[in-house]
C-alpha positions as CSV (number, residue, x, y, z in Angstrom):
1,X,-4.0,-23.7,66.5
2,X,-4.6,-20.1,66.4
3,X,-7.8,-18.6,64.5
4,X,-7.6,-15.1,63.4
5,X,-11.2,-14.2,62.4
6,X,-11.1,-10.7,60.1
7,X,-14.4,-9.0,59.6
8,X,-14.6,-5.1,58.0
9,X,-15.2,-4.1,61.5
10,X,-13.0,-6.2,63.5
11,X,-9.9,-8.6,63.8
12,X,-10.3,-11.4,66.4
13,X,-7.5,-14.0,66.9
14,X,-8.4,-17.1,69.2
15,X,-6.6,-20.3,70.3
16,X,-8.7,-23.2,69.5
17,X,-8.9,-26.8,69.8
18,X,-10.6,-27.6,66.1
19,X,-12.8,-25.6,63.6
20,X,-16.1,-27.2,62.0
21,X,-17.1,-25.9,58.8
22,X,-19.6,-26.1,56.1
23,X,-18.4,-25.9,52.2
24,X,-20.7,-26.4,49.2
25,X,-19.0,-30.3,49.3
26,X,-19.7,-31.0,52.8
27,X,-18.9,-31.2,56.6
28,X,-15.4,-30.5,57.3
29,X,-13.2,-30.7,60.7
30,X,-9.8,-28.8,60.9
31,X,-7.8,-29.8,63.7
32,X,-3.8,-28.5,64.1
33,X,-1.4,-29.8,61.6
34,X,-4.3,-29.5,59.1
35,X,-3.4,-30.0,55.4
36,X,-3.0,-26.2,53.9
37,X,-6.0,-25.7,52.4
38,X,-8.3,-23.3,50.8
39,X,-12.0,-23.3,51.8
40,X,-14.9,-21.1,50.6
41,X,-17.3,-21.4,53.3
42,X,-21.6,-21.7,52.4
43,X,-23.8,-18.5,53.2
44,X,-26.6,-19.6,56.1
45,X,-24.4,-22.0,57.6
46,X,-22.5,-22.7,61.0
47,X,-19.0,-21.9,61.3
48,X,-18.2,-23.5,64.7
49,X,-14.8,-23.5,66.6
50,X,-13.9,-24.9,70.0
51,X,-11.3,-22.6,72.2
52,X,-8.7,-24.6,74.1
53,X,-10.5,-23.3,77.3
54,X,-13.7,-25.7,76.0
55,X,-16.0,-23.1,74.8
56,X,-17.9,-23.9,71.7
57,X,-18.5,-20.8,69.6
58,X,-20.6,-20.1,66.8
59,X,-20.2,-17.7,63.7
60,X,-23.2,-17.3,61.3
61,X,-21.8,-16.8,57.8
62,X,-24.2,-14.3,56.1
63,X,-22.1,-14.0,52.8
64,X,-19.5,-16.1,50.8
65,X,-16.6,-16.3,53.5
66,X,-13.1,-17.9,52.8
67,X,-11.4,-19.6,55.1
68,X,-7.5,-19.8,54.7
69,X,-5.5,-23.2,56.7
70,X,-2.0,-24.1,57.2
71,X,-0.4,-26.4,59.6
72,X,-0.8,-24.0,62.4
73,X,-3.2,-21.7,61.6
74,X,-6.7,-20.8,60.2
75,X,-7.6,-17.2,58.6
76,X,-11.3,-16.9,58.0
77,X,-12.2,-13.5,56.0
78,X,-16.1,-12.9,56.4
Protein backbone atom coordinates (compact mmCIF):
# COMPACT_ATOMS: atom_id res chain seq x y z
CA UNK A 1 0.00 0.00 0.00
CA UNK A 2 1.42 3.40 -0.56
CA UNK A 3 1.92 5.93 2.42
CA UNK A 4 2.10 9.52 1.56
CA UNK A 5 3.41 11.27 4.74
CA UNK A 6 2.67 15.39 4.36
CA UNK A 7 4.43 17.59 6.88
CA UNK A 8 4.51 21.77 6.40
CA UNK A 9 7.92 21.14 5.18
CA UNK A 10 7.78 18.09 3.26
CA UNK A 11 5.72 15.44 1.24
CA UNK A 12 7.09 11.82 1.47
CA UNK A 13 5.31 8.91 -0.26
CA UNK A 14 6.51 5.28 0.67
CA UNK A 15 5.48 1.70 -0.33
CA UNK A 16 4.90 -0.22 2.78
CA UNK A 17 4.00 -3.56 3.96
CA UNK A 18 1.62 -2.33 7.19
CA UNK A 19 1.33 0.90 9.36
CA UNK A 20 1.16 0.60 13.29
CA UNK A 21 -0.54 3.34 15.07
CA UNK A 22 -1.55 4.63 18.26
CA UNK A 23 -5.18 6.45 18.67
CA UNK A 24 -6.69 7.61 22.06
CA UNK A 25 -8.69 3.91 21.82
CA UNK A 26 -5.86 1.82 21.25
CA UNK A 27 -3.20 -0.11 19.12
CA UNK A 28 -4.12 -0.34 15.61
CA UNK A 29 -2.45 -2.33 12.51
CA UNK A 30 -3.39 -1.19 8.93
CA UNK A 31 -2.42 -3.53 6.42
CA UNK A 32 -3.63 -3.09 2.38
CA UNK A 33 -7.29 -3.50 1.68
CA UNK A 34 -7.73 -1.78 5.04
CA UNK A 35 -11.35 -0.61 5.85
CA UNK A 36 -11.47 3.34 4.89
CA UNK A 37 -11.01 4.86 7.87
CA UNK A 38 -10.39 7.95 9.68
CA UNK A 39 -7.80 8.05 12.43
CA UNK A 40 -6.65 10.93 14.74
CA UNK A 41 -3.41 9.78 15.88
CA UNK A 42 -2.14 10.48 20.02
CA UNK A 43 0.64 13.27 20.54
CA UNK A 44 4.05 11.32 22.18
CA UNK A 45 3.38 8.32 20.53
CA UNK A 46 4.96 5.88 17.80
CA UNK A 47 3.72 6.02 14.40
CA UNK A 48 5.59 2.95 12.84
CA UNK A 49 5.45 1.58 9.22
CA UNK A 50 7.29 -1.25 7.59
CA UNK A 51 8.48 -0.53 3.74
CA UNK A 52 8.09 -3.49 1.40
CA UNK A 53 12.02 -3.58 1.28
CA UNK A 54 11.71 -4.68 5.36
CA UNK A 55 12.74 -1.55 6.94
CA UNK A 56 10.95 -0.56 10.03
CA UNK A 57 10.58 3.19 10.40
CA UNK A 58 9.59 5.31 13.05
CA UNK A 59 7.63 8.75 13.12
CA UNK A 60 7.29 10.61 16.52
CA UNK A 61 3.99 12.40 16.45
CA UNK A 62 4.65 15.76 18.35
CA UNK A 63 1.04 17.22 17.75
CA UNK A 64 -2.53 15.88 16.93
CA UNK A 65 -1.87 14.08 13.54
CA UNK A 66 -4.65 12.51 11.26
CA UNK A 67 -4.19 9.78 9.43
CA UNK A 68 -6.53 9.25 6.40
CA UNK A 69 -7.02 5.08 5.00
CA UNK A 70 -8.63 3.57 2.06
CA UNK A 71 -8.18 0.27 0.46
CA UNK A 72 -4.97 1.16 -1.01
CA UNK A 73 -3.67 3.91 0.63
CA UNK A 74 -2.86 5.76 3.84
CA UNK A 75 -2.42 9.87 4.10
CA UNK A 76 -1.03 10.84 7.36
CA UNK A 77 -1.05 14.85 7.84
CA UNK A 78 1.40 15.73 10.83
Amino acid sequence: MKLTIISSKKKEEHLVAWIEINTIEGNCIIQPDHAPTTYILSVAQEFLYCLKIGKHETITIEKTAILDVNRKEAILIL
